[in-house]
C-alpha positions as CSV (number, residue, x, y, z in Angstrom):
1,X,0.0,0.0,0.0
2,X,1.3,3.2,-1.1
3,X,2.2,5.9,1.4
4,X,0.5,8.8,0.5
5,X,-3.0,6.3,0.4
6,X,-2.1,5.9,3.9
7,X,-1.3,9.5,4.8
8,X,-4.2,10.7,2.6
9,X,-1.8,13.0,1.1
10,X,-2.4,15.2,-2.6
11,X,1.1,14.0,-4.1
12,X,2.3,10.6,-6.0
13,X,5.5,9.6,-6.9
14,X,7.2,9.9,-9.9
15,X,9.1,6.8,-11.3
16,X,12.2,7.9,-10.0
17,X,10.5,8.3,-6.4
18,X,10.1,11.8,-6.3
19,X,6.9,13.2,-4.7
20,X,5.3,15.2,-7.3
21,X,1.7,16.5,-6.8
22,X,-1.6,15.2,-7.5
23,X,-3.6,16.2,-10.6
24,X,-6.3,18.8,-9.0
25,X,-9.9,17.3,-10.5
26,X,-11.7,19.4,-12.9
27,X,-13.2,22.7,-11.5
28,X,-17.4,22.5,-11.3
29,X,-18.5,24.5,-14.3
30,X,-22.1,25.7,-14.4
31,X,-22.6,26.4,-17.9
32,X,-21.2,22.9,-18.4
33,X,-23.3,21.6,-16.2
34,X,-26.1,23.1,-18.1
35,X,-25.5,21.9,-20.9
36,X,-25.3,18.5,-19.9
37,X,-28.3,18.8,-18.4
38,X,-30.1,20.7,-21.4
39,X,-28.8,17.6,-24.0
40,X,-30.1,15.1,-22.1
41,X,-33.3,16.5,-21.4
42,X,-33.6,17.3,-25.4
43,X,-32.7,13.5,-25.9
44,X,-35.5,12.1,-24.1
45,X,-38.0,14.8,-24.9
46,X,-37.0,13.8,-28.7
47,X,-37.6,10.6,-28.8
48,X,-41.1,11.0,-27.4
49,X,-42.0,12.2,-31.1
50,X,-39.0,11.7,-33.5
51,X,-40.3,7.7,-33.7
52,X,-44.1,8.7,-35.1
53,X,-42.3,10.1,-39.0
54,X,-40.5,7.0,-38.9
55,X,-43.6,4.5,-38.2
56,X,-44.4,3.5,-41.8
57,X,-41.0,2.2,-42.9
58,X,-40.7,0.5,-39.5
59,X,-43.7,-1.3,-40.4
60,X,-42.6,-2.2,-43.6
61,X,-39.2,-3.4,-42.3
62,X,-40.5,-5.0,-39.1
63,X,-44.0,-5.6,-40.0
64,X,-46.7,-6.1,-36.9
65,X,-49.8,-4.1,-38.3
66,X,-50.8,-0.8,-36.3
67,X,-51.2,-1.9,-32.9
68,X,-47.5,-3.0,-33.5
69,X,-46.8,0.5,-34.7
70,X,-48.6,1.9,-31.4
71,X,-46.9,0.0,-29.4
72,X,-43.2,1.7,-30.5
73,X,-44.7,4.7,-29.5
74,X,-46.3,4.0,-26.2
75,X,-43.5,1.3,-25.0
76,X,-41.7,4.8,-24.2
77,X,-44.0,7.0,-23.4
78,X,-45.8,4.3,-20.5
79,X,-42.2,3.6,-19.2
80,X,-41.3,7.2,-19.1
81,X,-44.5,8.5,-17.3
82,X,-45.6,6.0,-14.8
83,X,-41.5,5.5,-13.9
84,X,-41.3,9.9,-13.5
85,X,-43.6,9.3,-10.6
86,X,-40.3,7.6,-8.4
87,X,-37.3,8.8,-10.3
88,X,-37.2,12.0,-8.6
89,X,-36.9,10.3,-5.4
90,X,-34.2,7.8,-6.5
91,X,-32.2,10.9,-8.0
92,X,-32.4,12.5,-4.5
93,X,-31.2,9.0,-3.4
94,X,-28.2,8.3,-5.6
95,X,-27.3,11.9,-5.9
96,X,-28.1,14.0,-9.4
97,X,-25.0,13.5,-11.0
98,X,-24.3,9.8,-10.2
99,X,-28.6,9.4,-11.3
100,X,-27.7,11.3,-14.5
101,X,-24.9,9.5,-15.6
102,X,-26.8,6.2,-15.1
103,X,-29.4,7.5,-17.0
104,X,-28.0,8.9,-19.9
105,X,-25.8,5.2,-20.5
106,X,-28.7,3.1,-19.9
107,X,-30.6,5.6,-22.6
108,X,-27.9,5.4,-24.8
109,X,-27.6,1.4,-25.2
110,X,-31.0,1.2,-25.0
111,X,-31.0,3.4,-28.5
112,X,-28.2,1.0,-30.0
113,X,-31.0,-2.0,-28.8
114,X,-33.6,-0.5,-31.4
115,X,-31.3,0.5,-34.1
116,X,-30.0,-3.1,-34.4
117,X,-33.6,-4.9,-33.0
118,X,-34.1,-7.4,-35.6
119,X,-37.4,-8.2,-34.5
120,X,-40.6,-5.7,-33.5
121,X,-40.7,-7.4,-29.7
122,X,-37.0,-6.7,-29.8
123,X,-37.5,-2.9,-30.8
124,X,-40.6,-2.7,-28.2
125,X,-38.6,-4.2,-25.3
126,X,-35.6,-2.1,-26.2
127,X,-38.0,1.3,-26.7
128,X,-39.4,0.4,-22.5
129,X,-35.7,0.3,-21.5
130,X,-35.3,4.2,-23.2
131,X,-38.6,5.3,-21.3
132,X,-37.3,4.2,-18.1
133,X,-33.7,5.8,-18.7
134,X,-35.8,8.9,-19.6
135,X,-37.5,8.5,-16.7
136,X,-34.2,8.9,-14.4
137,X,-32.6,11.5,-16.9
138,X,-35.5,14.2,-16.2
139,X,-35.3,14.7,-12.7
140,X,-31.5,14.3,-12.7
141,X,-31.1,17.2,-15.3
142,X,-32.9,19.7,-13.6
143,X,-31.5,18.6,-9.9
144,X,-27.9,19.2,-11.7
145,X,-29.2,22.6,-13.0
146,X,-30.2,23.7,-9.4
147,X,-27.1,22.9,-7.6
148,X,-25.1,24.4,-10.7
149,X,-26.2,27.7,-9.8
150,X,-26.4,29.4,-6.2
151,X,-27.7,32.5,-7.5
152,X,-31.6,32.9,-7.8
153,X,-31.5,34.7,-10.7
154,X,-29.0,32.9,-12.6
155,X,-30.5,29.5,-11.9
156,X,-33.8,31.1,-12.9
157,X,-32.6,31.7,-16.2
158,X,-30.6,28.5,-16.7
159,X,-34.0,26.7,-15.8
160,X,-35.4,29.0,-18.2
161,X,-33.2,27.5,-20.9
162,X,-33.2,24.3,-19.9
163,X,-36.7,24.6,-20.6
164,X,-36.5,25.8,-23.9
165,X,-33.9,23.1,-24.8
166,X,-37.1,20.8,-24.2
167,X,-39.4,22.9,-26.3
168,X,-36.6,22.9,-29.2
169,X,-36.4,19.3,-29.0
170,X,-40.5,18.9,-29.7
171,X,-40.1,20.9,-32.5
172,X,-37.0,19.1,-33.9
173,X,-38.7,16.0,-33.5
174,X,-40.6,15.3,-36.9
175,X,-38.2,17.1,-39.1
176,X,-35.4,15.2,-37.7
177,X,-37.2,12.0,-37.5
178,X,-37.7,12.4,-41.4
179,X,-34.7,13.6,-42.2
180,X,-32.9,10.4,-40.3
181,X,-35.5,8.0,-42.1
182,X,-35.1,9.5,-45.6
183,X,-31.1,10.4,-45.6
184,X,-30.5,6.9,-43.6
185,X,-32.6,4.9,-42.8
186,X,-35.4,4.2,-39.8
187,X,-32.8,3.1,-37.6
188,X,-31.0,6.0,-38.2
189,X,-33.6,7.7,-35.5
190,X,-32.0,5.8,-32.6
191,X,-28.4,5.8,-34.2
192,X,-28.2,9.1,-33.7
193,X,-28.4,9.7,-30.0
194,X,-24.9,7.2,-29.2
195,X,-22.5,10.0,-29.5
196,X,-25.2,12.7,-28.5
197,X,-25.3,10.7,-25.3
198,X,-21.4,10.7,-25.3
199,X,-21.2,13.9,-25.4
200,X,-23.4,14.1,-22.1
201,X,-21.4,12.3,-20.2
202,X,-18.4,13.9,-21.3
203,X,-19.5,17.3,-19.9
204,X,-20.8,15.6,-16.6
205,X,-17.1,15.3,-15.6
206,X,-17.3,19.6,-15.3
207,X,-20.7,18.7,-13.2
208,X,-21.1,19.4,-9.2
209,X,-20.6,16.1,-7.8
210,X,-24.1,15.5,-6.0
211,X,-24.5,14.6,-2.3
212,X,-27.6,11.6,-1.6
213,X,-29.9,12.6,0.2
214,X,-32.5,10.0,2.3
215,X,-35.5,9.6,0.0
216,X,-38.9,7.6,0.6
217,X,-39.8,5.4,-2.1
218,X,-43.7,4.1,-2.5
219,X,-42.6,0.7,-4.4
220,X,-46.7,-0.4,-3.9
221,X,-47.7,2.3,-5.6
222,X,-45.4,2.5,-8.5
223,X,-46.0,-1.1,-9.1
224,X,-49.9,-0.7,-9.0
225,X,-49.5,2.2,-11.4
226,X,-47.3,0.6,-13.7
227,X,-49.4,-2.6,-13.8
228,X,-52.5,-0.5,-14.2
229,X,-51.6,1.9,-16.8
230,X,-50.2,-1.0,-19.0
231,X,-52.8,-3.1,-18.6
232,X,-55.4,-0.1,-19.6
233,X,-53.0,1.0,-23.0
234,X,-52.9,-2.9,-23.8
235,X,-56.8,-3.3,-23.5
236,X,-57.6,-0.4,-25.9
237,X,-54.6,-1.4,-28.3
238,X,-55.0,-4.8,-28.7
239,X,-59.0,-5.4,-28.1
240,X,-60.8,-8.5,-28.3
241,X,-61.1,-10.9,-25.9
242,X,-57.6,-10.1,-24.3
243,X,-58.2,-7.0,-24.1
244,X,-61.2,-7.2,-22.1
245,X,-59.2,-9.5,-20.0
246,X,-56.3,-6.5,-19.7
247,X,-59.2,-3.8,-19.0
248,X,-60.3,-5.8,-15.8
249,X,-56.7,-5.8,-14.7
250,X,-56.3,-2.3,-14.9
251,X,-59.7,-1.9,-12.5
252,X,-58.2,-3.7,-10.4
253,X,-54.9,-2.9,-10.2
254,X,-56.6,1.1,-10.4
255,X,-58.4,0.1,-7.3
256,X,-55.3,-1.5,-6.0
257,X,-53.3,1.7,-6.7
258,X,-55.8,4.4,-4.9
259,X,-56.4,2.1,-1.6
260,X,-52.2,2.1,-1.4
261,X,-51.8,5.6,-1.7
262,X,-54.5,6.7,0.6
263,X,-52.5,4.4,3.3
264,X,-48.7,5.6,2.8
265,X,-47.0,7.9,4.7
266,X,-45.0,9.2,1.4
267,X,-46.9,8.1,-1.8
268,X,-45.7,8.5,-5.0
269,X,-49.0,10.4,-5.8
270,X,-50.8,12.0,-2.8
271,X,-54.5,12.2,-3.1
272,X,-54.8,15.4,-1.1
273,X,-53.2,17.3,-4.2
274,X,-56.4,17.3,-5.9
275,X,-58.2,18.7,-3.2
276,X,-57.0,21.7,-4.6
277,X,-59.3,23.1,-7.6
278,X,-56.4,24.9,-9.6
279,X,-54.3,21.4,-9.2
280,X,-57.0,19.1,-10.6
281,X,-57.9,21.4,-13.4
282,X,-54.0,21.9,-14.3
283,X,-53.8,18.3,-14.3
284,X,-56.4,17.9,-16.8
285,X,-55.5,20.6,-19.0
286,X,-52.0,19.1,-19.6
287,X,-53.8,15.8,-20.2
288,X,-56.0,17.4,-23.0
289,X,-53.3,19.2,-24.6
290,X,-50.9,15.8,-24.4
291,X,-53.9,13.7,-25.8
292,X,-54.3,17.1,-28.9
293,X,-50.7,17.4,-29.6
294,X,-49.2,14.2,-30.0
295,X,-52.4,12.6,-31.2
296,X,-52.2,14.9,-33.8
297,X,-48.3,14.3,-34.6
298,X,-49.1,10.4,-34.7
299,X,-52.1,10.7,-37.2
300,X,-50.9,12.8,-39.6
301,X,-47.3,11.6,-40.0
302,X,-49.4,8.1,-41.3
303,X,-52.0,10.8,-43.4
304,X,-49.1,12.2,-45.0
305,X,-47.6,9.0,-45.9
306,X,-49.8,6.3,-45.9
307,X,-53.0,8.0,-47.5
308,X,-51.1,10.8,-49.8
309,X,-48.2,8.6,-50.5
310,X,-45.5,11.3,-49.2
311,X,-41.5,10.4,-48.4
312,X,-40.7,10.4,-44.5
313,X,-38.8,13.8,-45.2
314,X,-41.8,15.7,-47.2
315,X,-43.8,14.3,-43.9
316,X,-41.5,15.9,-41.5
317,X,-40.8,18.9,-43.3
318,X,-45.6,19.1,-43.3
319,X,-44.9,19.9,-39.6
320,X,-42.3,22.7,-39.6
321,X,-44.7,25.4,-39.4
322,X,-46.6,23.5,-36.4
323,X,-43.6,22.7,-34.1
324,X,-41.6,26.1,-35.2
325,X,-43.5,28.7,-33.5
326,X,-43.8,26.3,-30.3
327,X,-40.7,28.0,-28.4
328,X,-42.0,31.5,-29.2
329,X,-45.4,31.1,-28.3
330,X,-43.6,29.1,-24.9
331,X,-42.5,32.9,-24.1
332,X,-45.2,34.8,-25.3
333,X,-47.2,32.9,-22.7
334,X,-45.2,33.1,-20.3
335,X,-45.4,36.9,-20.8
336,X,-48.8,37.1,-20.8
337,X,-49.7,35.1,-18.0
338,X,-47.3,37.3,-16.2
339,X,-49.3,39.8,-16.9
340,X,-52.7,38.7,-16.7
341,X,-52.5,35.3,-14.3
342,X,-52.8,32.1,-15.9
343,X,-56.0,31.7,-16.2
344,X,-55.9,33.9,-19.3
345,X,-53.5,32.3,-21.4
346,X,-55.1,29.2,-20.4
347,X,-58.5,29.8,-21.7
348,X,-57.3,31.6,-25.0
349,X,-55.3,28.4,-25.7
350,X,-57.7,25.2,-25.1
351,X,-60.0,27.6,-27.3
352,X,-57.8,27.6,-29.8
353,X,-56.9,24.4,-30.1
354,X,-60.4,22.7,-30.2
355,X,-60.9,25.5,-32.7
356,X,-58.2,24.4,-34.8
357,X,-59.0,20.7,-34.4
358,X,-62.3,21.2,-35.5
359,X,-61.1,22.8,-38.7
360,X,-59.0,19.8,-39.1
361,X,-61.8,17.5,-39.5
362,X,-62.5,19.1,-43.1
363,X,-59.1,17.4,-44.3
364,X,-59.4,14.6,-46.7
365,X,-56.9,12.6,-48.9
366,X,-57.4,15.0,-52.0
367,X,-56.5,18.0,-49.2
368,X,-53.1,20.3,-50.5
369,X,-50.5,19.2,-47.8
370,X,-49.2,22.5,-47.5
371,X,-52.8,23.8,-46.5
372,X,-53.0,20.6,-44.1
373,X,-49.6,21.9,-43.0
374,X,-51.3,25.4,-42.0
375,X,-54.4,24.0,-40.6
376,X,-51.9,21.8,-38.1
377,X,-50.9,25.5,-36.9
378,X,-53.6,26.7,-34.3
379,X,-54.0,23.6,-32.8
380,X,-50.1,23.7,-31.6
381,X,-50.2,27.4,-31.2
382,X,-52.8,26.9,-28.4
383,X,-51.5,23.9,-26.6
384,X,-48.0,26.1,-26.6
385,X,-50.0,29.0,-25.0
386,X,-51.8,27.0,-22.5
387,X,-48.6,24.4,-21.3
388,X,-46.9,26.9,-19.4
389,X,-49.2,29.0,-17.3
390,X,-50.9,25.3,-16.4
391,X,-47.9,24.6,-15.2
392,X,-47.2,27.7,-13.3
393,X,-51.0,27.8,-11.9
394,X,-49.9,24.5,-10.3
395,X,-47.3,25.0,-9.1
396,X,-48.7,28.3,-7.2
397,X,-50.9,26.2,-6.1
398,X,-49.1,23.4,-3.8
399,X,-46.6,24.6,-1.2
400,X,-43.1,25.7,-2.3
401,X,-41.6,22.4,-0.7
402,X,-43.6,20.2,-2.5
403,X,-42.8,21.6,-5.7
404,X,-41.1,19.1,-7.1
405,X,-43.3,16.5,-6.8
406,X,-46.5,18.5,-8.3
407,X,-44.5,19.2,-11.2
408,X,-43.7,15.1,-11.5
409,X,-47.4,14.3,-11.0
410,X,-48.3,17.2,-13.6
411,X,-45.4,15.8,-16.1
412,X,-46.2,11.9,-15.7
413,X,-50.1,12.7,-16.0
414,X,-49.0,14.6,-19.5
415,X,-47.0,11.7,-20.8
416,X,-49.8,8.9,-19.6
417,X,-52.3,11.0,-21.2
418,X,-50.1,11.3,-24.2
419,X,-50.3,7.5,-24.4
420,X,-53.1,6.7,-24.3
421,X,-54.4,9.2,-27.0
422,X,-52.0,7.7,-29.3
423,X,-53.9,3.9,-28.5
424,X,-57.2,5.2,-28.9
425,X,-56.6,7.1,-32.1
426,X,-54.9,4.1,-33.3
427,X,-57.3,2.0,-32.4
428,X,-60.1,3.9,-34.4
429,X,-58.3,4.6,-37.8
430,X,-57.5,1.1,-37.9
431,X,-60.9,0.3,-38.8
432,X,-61.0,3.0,-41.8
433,X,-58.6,5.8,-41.4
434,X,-59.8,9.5,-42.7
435,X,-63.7,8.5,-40.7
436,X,-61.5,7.2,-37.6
437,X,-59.2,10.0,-38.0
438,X,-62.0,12.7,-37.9
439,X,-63.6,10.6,-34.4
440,X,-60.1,10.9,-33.1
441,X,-59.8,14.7,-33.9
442,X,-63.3,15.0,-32.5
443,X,-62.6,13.2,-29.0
444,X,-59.7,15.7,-28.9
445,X,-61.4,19.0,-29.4
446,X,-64.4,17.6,-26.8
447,X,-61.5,16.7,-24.3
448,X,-60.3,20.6,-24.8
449,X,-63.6,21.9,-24.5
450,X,-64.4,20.1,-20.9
451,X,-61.0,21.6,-19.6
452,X,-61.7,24.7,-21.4
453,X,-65.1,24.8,-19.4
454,X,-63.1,24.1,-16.1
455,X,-61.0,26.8,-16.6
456,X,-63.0,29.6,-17.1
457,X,-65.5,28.3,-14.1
458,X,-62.2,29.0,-11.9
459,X,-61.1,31.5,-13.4
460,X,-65.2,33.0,-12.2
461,X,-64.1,31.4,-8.8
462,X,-60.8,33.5,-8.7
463,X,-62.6,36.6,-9.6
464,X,-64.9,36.4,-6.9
């Protein structure tokens, strides 16, 4: 044993014997840090809608039909949402950093798993493995974003852009999705993130090393909520007999799941949140605009190819003028709920995007895709305006130490919601696309018309 292990000194000897001293470790950088943190929450949030352009020549490589198809989609998605519910607290466990770094290399095999999955079970297992490194990479970025920066209003503004790195990444999503598919190949999608996720890591070595902190975990209820949210996405994807048999286990394991958290001491989703008004109508707003938005990605990057006969690329490039203005109307939003409240921004947004998935439903196979391209714009323009105050109402609303975990119950109801739109909508057009299509844009607008009507009744209650 050497002696400065045993005198805990800083210096090493040379090969001649000489003391010389130790290499100082890397100095913490913040904007390092943040970028880290930014790439890897732009990964994740990518992948959530960089597969749906790419679905078509996965079927035709890979075969397994549409409810094959929805199940790429939603193998992420489930993972990621119903795992965000305990990944905060394991992140607090295992300390950000160490948590980040494990999620980001679990993310980035699981990617090279579905670019070389032979099979479609091999590409769905591989796409639940990415939705449950997602899962550990979100609260891990932002933890490493907070401890990054000491000063309030430097950390404000790094959260800021973190933010905006995830509103980017939704944007990016379709283009880049058929770009990859058109210039590579599908696998191409998933090829990409191995040396985006190297270069993650390799900042994490500027990153604040993280202390662990002791952290609860409700392993009850994430299993009940796990169990129950695949079982319900399984009974409306696959149908039949099985999936009557998969709806009565998601009752059960739904009953299963509220009895357990009305019992723990730290549950993974207390009940009591949605005694609050504002919380449960935040809730269901994200849910709406989830169910709108990505419901609406899924469709029509199949309409664009599958019933007008368009490349990937000509499909991804149909949703540029959708997903461009997202990040600008993020901060116009943001300005005007600062301005006005929430409530505001909230209403003028679920309006306009029931409005603009009502006008969708006059789009047929013999429709110009550049006006179908235009049409797509008001429905993202008012789920952009309506995200962030939603997410600032709730926030407002629960007390500043439980924070954290509103804004993982607000996230992981998004994603679920997300899902499950994507299964139903499936399911319909599968039966007879443009009529199922116009049923799913129909359940979308009525689902933004219920919050809308919840909104404006508390925005009454505020003003009174």
């Amino acid at each position: 044993m050497s002696t400065n292990h045993l005198t805990g000194s800083d210096e090493r000897r040379s090969d001649n014997g000489e003391l010389m001293p130790k290499k100082p470790s890397p100095a913490p950088s913040p904007s390092l840090t943040l970028a880290a943190a930014l790439l890897g929450f732009a990964l994740i949030t990518l992948d959530a809608s960089v597969v749906n352009v790419a679905l078509p020549s996965i079927g035709s490589a890979l075969g397994g039909g549409m409810s094959g198809l929805q199940w790429v989609v939603d193998a992420y998605t489930l993972a990621f949402a119903a795992l965000m519910l305990s990944t905060g607290a394991f992140s607090d466990r295992a300390g950000a950093s160490r948590a980040y770094a494990i999620g980001i290399t679990v993310f980035t095999l699981a990617s090279a798993a579905c670019g070389l999955a032979p099979t479609l079970p091999t590409l769905i297992g591989a796409r639940v493995l990415q939705g449950v490194a997602a899962a550990v990479v979100l609260p891990a970025s932002l933890a490493l974003v907070r401890q990054a920066y000491g000063d309030p209003a430097r950390r404000a503004r790094a959260v800021a852009t973190w933010a905006a790195g995830g509103a980017v990444a939704v944007a990016l999503g379709p283009v880049a999705g058929g770009v990859l598919t058109t210039a590579w190949d599908w696998r191409g999608i998933f090829f990409i993130n191995l040396p985006l996720g190297a270069v993650a890591l390799a900042l994490l070595v500027r990153a604040p090393r993280s202390q662990r902190r002791p952290a609860p975990l409700d392993l009850p209820g994430q299993l009940t909520a796990v169990v129950a949210l695949t079982a319900l996405t399984f009974a409306v994807i696959e149908g039949g007999r099985t999936g009557l048999v998969a709806l009565a286990v998601a009752v059960a394991a739904g009953v299963a799941f509220f009895r357990v958290e009305a019992r723990q001491p730290h549950p993974v989703v207390p009940l009591g949140l949605f005694r609050d008004r504002a919380v449960s109508v935040a809730v269901a707003a994200g849910a709406a605009c989830n169910v709108a938005f990505y419901g609406v990605v899924f469709l029509f990057s199949l309409f664009f190819q599958q019933v007008q006969g368009h490349s990937a690329l000509y499909a991804g490039l149909m949703f540029l003028p959708m997903t461009g203005l997202i990040a600008v109307t993020n901060v116009l939003s943001g300005k005007l709920a600062d301005r006005y409240g929430p409530r505001v921004p909230m209403l003028a947004g679920q309006g306009l995007a029931a409005a603009g998935l009502l006008v969708l439903l006059y789009v047929d196979s013999a429709t110009s895709p550049a006006l179908v391209a235009a049409l797509l714009v008001p429905m993202a323009l008012g789920c952009a305006l309506t995200v962030p105050p939603l997410t600032a109402m709730m926030l407002d609303a629960v007390p500043a130490e439980r924070a954290g975990l509103a804004a993982g119950v607000l996230n992981a109801a998004r994603q679920v919601a997300g899902g499950l739109g994507i299964a139903v909508f499936g399911a319909l057009v599968s039966g007879g696309f443009e009529a199922g299509m116009r049923v799913s844009l129909g359940i979308g607008a009525a689902l933004l018309g219920v919050t809308g009507a919840l909104s404006f009744r508390l925005a009454g209650r505020a003003a009174s």
